[in-house]
VEXDREN-2710 file (C-alpha; in Angstrom, 1 decimal):
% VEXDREN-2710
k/r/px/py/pz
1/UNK/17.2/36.6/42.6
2/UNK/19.4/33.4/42.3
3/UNK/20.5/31.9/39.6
4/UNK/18.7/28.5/39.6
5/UNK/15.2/30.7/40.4
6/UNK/15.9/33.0/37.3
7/UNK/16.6/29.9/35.3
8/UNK/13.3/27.8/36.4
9/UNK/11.3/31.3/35.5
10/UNK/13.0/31.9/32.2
11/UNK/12.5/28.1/31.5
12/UNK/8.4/28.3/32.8
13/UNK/7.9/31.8/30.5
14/UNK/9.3/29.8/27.4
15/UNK/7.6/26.7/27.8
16/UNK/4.3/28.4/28.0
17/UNK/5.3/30.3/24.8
18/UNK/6.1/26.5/23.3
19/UNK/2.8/25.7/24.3
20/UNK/0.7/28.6/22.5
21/UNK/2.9/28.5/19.5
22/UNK/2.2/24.8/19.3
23/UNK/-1.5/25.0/19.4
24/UNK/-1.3/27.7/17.1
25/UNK/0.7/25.7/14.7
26/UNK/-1.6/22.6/15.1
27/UNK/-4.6/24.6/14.2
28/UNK/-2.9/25.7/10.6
29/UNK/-1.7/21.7/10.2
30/UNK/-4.7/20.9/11.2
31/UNK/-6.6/22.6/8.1
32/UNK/-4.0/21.6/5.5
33/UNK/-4.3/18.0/7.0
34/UNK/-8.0/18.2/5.9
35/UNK/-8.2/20.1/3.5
36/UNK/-5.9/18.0/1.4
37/UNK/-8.1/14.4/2.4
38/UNK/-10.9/16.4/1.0
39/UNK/-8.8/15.7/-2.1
40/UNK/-7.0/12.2/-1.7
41/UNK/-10.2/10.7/-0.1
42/UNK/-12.3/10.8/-3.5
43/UNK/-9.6/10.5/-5.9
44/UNK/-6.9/8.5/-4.3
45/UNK/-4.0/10.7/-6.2
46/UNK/-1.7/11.9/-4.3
47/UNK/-1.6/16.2/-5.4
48/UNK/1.8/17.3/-5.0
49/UNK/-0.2/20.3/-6.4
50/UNK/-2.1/20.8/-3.7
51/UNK/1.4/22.5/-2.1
52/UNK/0.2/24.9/-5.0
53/UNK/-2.9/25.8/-3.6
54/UNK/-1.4/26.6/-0.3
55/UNK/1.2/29.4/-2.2
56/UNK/-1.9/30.6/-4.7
57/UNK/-3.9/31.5/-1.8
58/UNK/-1.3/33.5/-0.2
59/UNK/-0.4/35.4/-3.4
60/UNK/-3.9/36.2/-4.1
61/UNK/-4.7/37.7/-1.0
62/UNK/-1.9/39.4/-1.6
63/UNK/-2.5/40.5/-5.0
64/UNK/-6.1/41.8/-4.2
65/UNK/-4.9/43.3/-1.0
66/UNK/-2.4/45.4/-2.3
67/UNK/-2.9/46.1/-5.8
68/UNK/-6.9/46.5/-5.7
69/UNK/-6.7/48.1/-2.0
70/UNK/-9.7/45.7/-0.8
71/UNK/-10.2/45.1/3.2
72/UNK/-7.6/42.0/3.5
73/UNK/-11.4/40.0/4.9
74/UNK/-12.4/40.7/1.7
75/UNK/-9.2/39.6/-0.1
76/UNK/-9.5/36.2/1.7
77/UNK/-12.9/35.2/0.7
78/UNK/-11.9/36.2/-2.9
79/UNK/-8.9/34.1/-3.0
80/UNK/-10.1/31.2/-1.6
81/UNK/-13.0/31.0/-4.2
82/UNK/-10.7/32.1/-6.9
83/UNK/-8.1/28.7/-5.9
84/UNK/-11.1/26.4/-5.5
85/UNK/-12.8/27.5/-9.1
86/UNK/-9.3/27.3/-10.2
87/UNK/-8.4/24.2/-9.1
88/UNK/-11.5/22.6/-9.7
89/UNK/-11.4/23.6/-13.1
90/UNK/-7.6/21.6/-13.4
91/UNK/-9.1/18.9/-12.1
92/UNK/-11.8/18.5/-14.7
93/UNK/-9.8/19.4/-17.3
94/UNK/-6.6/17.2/-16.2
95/UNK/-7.0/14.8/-13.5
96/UNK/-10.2/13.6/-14.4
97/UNK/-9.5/11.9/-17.3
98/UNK/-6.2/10.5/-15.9
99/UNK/-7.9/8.9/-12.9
100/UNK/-9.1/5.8/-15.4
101/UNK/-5.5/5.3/-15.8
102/UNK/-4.6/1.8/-14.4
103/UNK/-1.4/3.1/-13.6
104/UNK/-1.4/5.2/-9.7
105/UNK/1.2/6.9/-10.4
106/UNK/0.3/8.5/-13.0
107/UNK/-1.6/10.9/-11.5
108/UNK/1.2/11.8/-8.9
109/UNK/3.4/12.4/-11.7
110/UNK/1.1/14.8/-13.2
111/UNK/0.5/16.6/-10.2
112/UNK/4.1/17.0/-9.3
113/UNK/4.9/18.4/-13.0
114/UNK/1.5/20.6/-12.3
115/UNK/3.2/22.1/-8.8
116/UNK/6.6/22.8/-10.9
117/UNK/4.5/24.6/-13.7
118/UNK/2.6/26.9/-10.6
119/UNK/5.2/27.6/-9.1
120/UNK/7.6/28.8/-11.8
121/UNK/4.1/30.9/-12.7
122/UNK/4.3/32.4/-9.5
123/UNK/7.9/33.2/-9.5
124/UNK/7.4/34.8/-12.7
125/UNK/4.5/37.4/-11.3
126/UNK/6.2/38.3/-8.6
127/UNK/9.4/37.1/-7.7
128/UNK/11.1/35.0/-5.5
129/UNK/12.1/37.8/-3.0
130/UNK/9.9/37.4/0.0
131/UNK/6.9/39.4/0.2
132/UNK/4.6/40.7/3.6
133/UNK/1.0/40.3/4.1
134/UNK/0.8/41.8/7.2
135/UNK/-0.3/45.6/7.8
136/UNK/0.6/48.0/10.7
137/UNK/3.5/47.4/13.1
138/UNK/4.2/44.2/14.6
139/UNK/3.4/43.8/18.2
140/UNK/4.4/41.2/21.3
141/UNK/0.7/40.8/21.3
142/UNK/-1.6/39.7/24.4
143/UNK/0.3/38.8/27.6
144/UNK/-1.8/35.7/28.7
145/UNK/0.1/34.3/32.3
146/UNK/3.8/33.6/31.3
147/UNK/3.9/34.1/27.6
148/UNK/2.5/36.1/24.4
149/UNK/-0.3/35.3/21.9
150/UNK/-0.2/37.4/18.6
151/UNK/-3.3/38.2/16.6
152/UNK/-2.0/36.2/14.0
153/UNK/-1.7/33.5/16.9
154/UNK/-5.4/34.2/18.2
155/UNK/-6.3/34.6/14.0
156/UNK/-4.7/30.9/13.8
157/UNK/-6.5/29.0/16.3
158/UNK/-10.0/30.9/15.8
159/UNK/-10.2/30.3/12.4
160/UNK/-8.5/27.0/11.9
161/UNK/-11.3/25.7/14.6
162/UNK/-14.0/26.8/13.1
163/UNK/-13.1/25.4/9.9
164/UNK/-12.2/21.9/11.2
165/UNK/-15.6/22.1/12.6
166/UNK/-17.5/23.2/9.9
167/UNK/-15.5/20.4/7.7
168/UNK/-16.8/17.4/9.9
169/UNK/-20.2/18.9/10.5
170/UNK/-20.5/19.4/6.8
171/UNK/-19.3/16.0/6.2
172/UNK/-21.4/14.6/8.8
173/UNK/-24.8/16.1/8.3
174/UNK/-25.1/17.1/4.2
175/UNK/-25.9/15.4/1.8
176/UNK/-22.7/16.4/-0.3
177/UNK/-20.9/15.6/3.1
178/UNK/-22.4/11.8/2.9
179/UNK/-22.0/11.9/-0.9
180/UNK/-18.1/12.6/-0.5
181/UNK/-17.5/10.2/2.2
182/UNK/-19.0/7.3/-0.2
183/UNK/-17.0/8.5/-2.7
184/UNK/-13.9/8.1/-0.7
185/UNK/-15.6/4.6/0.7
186/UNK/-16.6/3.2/-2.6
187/UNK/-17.4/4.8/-5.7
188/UNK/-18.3/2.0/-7.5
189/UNK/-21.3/1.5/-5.6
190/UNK/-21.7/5.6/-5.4
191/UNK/-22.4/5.2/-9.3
192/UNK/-24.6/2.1/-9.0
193/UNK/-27.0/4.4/-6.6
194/UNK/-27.2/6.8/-8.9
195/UNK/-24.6/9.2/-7.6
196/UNK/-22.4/12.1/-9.8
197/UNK/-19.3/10.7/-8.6
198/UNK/-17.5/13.5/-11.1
199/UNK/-19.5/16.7/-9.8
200/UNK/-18.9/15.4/-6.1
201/UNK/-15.4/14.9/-7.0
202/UNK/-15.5/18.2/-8.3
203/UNK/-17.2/19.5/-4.9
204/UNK/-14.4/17.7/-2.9
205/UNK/-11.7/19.4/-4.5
206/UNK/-13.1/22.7/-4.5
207/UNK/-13.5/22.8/-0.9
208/UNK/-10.6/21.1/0.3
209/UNK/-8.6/23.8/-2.4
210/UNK/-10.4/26.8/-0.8
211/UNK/-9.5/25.5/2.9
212/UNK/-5.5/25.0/1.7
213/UNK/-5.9/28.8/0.3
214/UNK/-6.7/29.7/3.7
215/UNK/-4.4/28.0/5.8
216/UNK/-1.7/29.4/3.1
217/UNK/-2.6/33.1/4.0
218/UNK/-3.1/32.0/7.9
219/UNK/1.0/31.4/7.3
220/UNK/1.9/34.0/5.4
221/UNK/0.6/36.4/8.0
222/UNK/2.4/34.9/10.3
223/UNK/5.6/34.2/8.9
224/UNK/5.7/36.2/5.3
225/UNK/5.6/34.2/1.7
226/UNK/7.4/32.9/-1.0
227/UNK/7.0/31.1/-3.9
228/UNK/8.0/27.3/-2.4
229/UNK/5.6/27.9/1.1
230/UNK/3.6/25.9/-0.1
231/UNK/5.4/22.5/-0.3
232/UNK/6.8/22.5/3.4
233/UNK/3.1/22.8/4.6
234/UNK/1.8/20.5/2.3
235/UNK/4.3/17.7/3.6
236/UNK/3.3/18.5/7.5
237/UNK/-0.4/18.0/6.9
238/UNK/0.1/14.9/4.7
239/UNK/2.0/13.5/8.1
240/UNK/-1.0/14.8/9.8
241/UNK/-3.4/13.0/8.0
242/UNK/-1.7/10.1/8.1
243/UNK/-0.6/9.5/11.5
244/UNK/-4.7/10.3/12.6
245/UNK/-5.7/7.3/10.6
246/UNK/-8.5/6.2/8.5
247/UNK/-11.3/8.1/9.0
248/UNK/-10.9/9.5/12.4
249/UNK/-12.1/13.1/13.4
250/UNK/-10.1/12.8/17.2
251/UNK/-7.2/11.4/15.3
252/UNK/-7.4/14.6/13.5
253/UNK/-6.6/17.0/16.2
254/UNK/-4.5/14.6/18.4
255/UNK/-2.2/14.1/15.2
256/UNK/-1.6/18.1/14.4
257/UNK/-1.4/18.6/18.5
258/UNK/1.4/16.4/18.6
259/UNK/3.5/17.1/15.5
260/UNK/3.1/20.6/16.4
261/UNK/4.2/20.5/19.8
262/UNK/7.1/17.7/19.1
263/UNK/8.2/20.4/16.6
264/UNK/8.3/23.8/18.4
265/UNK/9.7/21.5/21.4
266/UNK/12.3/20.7/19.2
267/UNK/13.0/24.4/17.8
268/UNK/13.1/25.4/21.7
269/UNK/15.5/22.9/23.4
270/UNK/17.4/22.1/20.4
271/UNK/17.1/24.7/17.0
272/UNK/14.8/25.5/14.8
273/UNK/16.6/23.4/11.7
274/UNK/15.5/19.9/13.8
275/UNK/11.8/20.9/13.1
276/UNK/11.4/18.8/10.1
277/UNK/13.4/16.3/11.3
278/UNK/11.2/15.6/14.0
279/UNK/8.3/15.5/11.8
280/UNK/10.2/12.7/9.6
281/UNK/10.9/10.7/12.3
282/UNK/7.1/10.5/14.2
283/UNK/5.9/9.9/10.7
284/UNK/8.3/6.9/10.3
285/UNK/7.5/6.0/14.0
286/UNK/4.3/5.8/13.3
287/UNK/4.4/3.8/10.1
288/UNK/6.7/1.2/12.3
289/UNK/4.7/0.5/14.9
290/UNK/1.4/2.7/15.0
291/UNK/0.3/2.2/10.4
292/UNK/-3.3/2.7/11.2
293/UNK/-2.8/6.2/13.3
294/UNK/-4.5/7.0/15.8
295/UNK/-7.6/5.9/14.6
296/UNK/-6.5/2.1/15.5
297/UNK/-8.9/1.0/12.6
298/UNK/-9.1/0.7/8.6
299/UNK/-11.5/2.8/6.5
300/UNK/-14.9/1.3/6.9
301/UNK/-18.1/1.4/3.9
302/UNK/-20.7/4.5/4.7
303/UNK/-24.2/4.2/4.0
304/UNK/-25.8/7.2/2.0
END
């Protein structure tokens, strides 16, 4: 075999790879991407602590997993509703009463001391060092044409679908879906109609807390966990969710397919260091010349 026809097959086999790894990758931002507008949508507070969220559901899986034995399905469903009680619970004891604040920023500055606090808590349970999730031996997984697709791959793009789905068709089709989208539209009016703007609030963060618990143990099988996991995925679905624009379900999924893809391009052709960079710089990109994302429009009023 020449030289220039091994090259063009070794280039093919690893640009196929990119392009599973990518739309694996965009399936985990995609979740984190909504499940943290579940929480800026009704509140308008920016959670730094929502990184939190991502790192708690990891280490409770974990924690019922391995010290309580439990089938790691069963450890998932039990961390998830353990972050969203949990988190819920901050927000009504914390958050809620700083939301009257006229200051924003309050709240941001709350939530970043809140993430430090978490953090340090989870450093002091189990350490810094990092730990694994996975069980049995790792595999190259299924050959599919050119390239390989782990379980954790398959796990990735089967479950953050679903989720995404169930998100917008919850949102679409409930009543609590309705109810958090006026919320997030106008809450003013919400209240005039007669609406529990706290205990939809409440709702909001709950489930967008319970979908960040996921998408944290969706990473840390793939790639392990430590104690600051949290923040790195926080900041590529906050770029997700703003570069898909106001209230735009395509924008979504065209958002996380494309930082996704831009990044593992960039890990492939250049290194992996230049994966954040890239993110940066199609976030700024977009704020230049694209502000509204994707969705090309500004957040409209719902009727309920």
């Amino acid at each position: 075999m020449s030289f220039e026809r091994s090259f063009r097959v070794v280039d093919k086999i690893g640009v196929t790879q990119v392009l599973i790894n990518s739309l694996s990758g965009a399936c985990l931002y995609l979740l984190i991407g909504v499940s943290f507008w579940l929480i800026y949508a009704p509140t308008k507070t920016f959670f730094v602590s929502h990184a939190a969220a991502i790192t708690f559901g990891a280490y409770a899986c974990y924690w019922f997993n391995q010290y309580f034995g439990l089938p790691l399905p069963t450890a998932v469903c039990l961390a998830a509703i353990a972050v969203a009680l949990g988190f819920a619970a901050v927000e009504n004891a914390l958050f809620q009463s700083l939301r009257g604040d006229s200051k924003s920023w309050v709240g941001l500055v709350a939530s970043i001391g809140l993430y430090v606090v978490l953090q340090n808590i989870i450093s002091l349970g189990f350490g810094d060092d990092t730990l694994v999730l996975r069980q049995g031996t790792i595999t190259v997984g299924q050959k599919i044409g050119h390239a390989y697709v782990t379980w954790v791959q398959t796990l990735m793009i089967i479950v953050g679908g679903v989720l995404f789905v169930s998100t917008i068709m919850l949102l679409s089709t409930t009543r609590l879906g309705r109810g958090i989208r006026g919320v997030a539209s106008n809450p003013d009016l919400c209240v005039l109609l007669g609406l529990n703007v706290d205990r939809i609030t409440l709702w909001s963060i709950g489930m967008g807390s319970a979908l960040a618990a996921v998408a944290g143990i969706l990473s840390a099988l793939d790639s392990d966990m430590t104690p600051t996991m949290g923040f790195r995925l926080l900041l590529n679905g906050v770029i997700v969710m703003i570069i898909a624009g106001a209230g735009s379900i395509r924008g979504f999924a065209w958002a996380a397919l494309l930082l996704s893809m831009a990044q593992h391009l960039a890990a492939y052709f250049l290194d992996a260091k230049w994966m954040d960079t890239v993110a940066f710089i199609i976030l700024i990109g977009f704020l230049i010349w694209k502000p509204l994302g994707f969705a090309e429009q500004r957040l409209k009023k719902v009727e309920l």
